[in-house]
VOPAGU-2260 file (C-alpha; in pm, 1 decimal, decimal comma):
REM VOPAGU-2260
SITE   aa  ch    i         X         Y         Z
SITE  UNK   A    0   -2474,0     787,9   -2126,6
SITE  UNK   A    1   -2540,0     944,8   -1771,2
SITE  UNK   A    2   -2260,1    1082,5   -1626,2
SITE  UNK   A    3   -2113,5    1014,7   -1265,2
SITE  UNK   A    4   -2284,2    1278,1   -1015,6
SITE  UNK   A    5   -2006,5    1543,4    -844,5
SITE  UNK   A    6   -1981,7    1457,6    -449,6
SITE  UNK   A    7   -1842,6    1660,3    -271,5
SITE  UNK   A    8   -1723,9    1571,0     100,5
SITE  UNK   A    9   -1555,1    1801,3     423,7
SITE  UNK   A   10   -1361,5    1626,0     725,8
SITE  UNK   A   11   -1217,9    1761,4    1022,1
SITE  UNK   A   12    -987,4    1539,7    1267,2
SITE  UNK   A   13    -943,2    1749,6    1623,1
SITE  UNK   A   14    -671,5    1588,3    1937,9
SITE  UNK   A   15    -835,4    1745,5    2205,0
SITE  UNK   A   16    -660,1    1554,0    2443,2
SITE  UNK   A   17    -406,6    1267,9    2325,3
SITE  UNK   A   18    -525,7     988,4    2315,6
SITE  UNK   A   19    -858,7    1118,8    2225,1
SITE  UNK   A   20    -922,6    1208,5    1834,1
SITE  UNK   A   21   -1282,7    1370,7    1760,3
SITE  UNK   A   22   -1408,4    1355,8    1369,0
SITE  UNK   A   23   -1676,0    1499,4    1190,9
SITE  UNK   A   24   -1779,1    1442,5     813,7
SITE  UNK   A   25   -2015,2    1634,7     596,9
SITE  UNK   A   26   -2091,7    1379,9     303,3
SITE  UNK   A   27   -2243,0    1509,9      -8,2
SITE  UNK   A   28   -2248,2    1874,0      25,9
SITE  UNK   A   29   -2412,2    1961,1    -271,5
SITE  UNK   A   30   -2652,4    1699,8    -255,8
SITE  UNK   A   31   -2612,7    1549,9    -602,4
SITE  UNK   A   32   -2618,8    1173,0    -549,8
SITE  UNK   A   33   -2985,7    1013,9    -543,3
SITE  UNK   A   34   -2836,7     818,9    -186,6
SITE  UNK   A   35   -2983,4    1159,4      17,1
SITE  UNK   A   36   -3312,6    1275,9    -194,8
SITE  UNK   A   37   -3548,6    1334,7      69,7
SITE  UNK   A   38   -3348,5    1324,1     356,1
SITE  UNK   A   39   -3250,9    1614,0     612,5
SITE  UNK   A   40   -2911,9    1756,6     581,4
SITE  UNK   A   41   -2859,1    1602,8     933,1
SITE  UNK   A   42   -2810,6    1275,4     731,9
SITE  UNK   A   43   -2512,4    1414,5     580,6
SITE  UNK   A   44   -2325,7    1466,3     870,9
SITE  UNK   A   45   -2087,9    1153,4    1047,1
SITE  UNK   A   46   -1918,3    1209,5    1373,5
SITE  UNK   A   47   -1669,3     958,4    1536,6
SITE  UNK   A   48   -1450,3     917,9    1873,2
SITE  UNK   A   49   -1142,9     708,0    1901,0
SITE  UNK   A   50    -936,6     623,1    2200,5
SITE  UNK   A   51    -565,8     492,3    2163,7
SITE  UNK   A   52    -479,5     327,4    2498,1
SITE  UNK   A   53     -84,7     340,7    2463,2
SITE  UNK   A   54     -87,3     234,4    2095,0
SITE  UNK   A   55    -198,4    -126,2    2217,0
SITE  UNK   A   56    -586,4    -106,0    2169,1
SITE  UNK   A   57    -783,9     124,9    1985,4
SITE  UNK   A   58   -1145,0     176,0    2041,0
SITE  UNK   A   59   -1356,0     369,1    1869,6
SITE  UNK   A   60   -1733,4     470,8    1838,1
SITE  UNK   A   61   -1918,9     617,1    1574,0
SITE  UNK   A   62   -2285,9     781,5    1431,1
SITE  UNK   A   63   -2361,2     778,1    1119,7
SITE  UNK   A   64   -2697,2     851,0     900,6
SITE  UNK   A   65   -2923,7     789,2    1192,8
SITE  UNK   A   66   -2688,9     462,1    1334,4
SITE  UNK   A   67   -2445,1     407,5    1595,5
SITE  UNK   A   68   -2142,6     182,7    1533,6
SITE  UNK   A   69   -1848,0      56,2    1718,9
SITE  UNK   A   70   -1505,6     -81,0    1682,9
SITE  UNK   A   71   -1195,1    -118,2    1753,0
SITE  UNK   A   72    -839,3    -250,6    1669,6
SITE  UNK   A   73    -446,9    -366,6    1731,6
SITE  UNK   A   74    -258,6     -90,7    1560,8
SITE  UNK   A   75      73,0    -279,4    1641,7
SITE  UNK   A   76     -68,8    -597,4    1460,9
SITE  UNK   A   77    -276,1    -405,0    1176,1
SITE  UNK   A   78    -585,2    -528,3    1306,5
SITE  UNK   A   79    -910,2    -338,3    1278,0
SITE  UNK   A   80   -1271,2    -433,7    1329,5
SITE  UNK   A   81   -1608,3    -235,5    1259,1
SITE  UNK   A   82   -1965,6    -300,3    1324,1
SITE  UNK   A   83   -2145,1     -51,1    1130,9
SITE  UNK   A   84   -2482,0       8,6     905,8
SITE  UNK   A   85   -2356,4      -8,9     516,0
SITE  UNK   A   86   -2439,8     294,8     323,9
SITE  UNK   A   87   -2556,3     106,3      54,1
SITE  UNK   A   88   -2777,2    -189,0     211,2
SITE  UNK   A   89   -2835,0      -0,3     551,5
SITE  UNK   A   90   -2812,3    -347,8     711,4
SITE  UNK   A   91   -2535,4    -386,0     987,3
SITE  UNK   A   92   -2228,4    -556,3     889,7
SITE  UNK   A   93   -1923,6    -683,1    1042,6
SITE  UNK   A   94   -1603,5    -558,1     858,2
SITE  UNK   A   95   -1251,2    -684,1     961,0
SITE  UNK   A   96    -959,7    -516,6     817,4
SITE  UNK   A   97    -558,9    -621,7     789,1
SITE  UNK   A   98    -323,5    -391,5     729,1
SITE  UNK   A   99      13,1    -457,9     614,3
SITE  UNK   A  100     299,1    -161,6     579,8
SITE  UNK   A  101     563,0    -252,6     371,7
């Protein structure tokens, strides 16, 4: 039996401005997952800007492991769309997302 591997991540969210919203992810700190072996830690590291243009339209841009991404979405309609490398197959993929709140 092989046990799960421990992962452990750090995020940090910063409103410089308001409608501006800076992130920054460090994914995998300790390295224990075989996703990273032989990688730089500069692979571990995701950074992302969004823009909320009067809660209509949300646009947001992204780098992750090496690859840029985009998106964007309708926060009044729970509408969000992504164009982004997966982790898993590192082949870019469209992801569309509906959100309901109930």
């Amino acid at each position: 039996l092989d046990p799960a591997p421990l992962v452990v991540k750090f995020g940090v969210s910063w409103h410089p401005i308001k409608p501006f919203v800076l992130n920054a992810d460090l994914d995998d700190l300790l390295s224990s997952t075989s996703y990273y072996s032989g990688q730089s830690f500069g692979n571990h590291v995701k950074l992302g800007l969004s823009y909320d243009l009067f809660g209509i339209l949300i646009i947001r841009g992204g780098y992750s492991n090496g690859n840029p991404s985009f998106g964007g979405g309708l926060p009044f309609l729970g509408i969000n769309y992504a164009y982004a490398v997966d982790d898993v197959s590192q082949i870019y993929t469209h992801y569309l997302i509906f959100k309901a709140n109930m």
